[in-house]
Structures are given as C-alpha cells and as structure tokens.
C-alpha positions as CSV (number, residue, x, y, z in Angstrom):
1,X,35.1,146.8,-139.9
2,X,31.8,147.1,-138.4
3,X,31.4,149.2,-135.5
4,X,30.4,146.3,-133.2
5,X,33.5,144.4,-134.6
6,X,35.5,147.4,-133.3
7,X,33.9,147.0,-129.9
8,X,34.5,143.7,-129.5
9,X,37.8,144.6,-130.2
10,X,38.3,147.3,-127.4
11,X,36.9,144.9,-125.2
12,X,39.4,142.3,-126.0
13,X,42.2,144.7,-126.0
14,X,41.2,146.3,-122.5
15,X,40.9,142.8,-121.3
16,X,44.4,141.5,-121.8
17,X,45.7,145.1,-120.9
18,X,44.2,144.1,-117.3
19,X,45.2,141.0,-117.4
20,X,49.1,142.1,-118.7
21,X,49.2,144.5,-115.9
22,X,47.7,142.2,-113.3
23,X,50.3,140.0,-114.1
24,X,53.2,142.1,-113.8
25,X,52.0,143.8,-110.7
26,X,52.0,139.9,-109.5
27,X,55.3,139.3,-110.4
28,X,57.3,142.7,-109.1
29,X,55.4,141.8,-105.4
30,X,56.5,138.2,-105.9
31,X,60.1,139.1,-107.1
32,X,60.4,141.2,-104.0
33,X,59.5,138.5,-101.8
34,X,62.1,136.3,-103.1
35,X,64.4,139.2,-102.6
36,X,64.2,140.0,-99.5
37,X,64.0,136.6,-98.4
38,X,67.3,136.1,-100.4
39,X,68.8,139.2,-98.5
40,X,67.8,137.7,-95.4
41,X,69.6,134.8,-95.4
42,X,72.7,136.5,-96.9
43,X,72.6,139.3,-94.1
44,X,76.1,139.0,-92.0
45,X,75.8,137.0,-89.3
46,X,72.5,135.5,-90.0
47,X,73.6,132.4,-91.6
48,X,71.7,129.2,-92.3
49,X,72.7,126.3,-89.9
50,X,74.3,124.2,-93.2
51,X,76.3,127.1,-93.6
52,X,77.6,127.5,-90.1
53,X,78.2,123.4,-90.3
54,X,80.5,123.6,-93.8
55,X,83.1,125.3,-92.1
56,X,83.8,122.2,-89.5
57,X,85.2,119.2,-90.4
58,X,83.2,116.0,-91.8
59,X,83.2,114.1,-88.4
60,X,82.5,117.1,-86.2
61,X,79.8,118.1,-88.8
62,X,77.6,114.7,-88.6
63,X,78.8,114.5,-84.4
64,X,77.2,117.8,-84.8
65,X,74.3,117.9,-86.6
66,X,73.0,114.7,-85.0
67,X,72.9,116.1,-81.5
68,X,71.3,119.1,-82.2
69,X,68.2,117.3,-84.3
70,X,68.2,115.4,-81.2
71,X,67.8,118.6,-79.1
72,X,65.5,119.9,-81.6
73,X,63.3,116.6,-81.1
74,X,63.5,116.6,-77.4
75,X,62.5,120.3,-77.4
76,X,59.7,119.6,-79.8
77,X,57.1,118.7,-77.5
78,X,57.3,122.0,-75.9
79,X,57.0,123.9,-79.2
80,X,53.9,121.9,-80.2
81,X,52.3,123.0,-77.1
82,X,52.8,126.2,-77.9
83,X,51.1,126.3,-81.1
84,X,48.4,124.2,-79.7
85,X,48.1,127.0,-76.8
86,X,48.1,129.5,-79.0
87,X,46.1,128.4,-81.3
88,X,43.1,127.9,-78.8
89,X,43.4,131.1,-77.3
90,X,43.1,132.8,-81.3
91,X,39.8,130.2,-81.5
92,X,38.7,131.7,-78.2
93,X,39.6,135.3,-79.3
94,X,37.2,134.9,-82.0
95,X,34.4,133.2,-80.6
96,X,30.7,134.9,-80.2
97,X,31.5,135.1,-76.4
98,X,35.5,135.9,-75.7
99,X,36.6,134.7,-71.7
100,X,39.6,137.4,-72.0
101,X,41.1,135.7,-68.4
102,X,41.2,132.0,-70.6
103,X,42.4,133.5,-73.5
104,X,45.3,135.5,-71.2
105,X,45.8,132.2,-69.8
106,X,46.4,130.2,-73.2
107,X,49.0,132.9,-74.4
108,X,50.9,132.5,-71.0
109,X,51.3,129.0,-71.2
110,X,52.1,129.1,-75.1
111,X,55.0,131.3,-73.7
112,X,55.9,129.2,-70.9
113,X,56.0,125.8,-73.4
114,X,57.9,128.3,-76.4
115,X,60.1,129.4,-73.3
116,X,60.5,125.4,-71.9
117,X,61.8,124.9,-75.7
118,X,64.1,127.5,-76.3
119,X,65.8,127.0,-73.3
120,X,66.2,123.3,-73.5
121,X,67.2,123.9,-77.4
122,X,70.1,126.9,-75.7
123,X,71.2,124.5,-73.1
124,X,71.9,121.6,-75.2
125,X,73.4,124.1,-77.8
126,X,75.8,125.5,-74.9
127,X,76.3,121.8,-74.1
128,X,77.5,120.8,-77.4
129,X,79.7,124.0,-77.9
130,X,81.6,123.2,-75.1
131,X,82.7,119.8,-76.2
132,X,84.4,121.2,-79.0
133,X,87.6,123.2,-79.6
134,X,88.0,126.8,-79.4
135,X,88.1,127.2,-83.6
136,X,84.7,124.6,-83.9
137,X,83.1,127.0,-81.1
138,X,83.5,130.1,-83.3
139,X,82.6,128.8,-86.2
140,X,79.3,127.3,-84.7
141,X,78.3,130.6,-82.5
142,X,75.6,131.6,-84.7
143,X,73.6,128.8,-83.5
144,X,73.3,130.6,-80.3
145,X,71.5,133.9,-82.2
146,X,67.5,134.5,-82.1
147,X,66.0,134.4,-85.2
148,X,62.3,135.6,-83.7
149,X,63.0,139.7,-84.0
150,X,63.3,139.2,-87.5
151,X,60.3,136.9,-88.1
152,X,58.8,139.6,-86.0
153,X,59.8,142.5,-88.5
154,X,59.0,140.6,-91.8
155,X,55.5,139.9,-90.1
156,X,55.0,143.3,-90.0
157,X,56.4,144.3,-93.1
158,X,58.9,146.7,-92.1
159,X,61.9,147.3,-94.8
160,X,64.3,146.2,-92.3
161,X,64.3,144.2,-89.0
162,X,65.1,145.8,-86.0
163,X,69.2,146.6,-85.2
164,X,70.5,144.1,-82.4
C-alpha cells in the first residue's frame, strides 16, 4: 500500500474511533438518566399517582381520579400564571436594561399564583381524603407529599435529593 493509502487509512480509522467513543460516552450519560429517573420513581414513598390509585378499589379509583383532575384543572389557571410570571421576569432578567424591582415583582407573584395552586390542589386533596374510609385514606396519603425538593435536587444535579 502506498503511503498516502495508509494515511487515508489512519484518518478513517481515527475517525470512527471518535465517533465509537462519542457514542458510548452518549449512551453511559443517557443510561444514567434513565437510571436515576427509574430510581426516582421507585424510591419508598415516592410513588406515582396510578400506583397510589391500584391499591383502592375500581369505584373509589375512578370516584377518585375524577375529582382530583378536576382539582388539578381548577388549580390550573394559577399554575399558568405562574409560568407566565416567571417567565417575564427571566425575559426581563435578560434584557439590555434589567428594572431589578419588576423583575422582584414578577417572581413574587409567580409564587403567590404557584402558592394559590398548591393550596387549592392540598385543600381539595384533604377534601377528598376525608370522604373516604380510614384504609382508602392511607393508601392515598402520598398524594399529600411535595414532589418540588426533588425536582429541586435533580435540577442541580446532586446524587441524591435532599432527606425529608
């Protein structure tokens, strides 16, 4: 072989080497993704509301599930402001000229509207728990926990979210 032939073929060897090693790099972060969110939802206590509905009967389960998406939709509203606060405020943030007191303003009322929600969502949560029996109230408990520490601790990458 000619010895341009061979450097073409170096070059075309170090190129899929990259590329091979690029690739697995992907897919170890990737796989670790998936893994912790698997680990997450698997954590003790921390299970997802389908989970925490299997364990009541069929009738309870729809009686159930229908009034909290109807919680969930009357809370909405507040939520959406939220984002909508928030979001302004991180426009403002980030704009040539930054009025700090507006942009304190739009994250207090993004709290007050996230607040409005979560307590509305808690109330009619409490409201439904307390039309059931003793047994369908354990079971459905879990509804009650905050999920936001641990969305807090994945957006920060820390190994593990904080202890409650």
């Amino acid at each position: 072989m000619s010895e341009r032939g061979l450097k073409i073929a170096l070059a075309v060897s170090v190129a899929l080497n990259v590329f091979a090693l690029a690739g697995g790099g992907a897919f170890l972060v990737s796989r670790q993704q998936v893994e912790r969110k698997v680990e997450d939802q698997v954590r003790p206590g921390r299970r997802p509301f389908d989970a925490v509905l299997a364990d009541l009967d069929p009738a309870t389960r729809r009686s159930v599930r229908q009034q909290m998406r109807q919680a969930a939709l009357a809370a909405r509203p507040d939520f959406e402001a939220a984002r909508a606060a928030r979001r302004q405020a991180t426009e403002l943030a980030g704009a040539p000229t930054m009025d700090a007191a507006r942009v304190r303003a739009l994250l207090e009322q993004s709290r007050e509207a996230e607040m409005r929600g979560r307590g509305r969502l808690e109330g009619d949560a409490v409201d439904i728990l307390a039309g059931l029996s003793v047994e369908e109230r354990k079971a459905l408990t879990p509804i009650l926990a905050r999920k936001s520490d641990h969305r807090r601790a994945v957006a920060r990458d820390d190994p593990a979210p904080p202890a409650r």
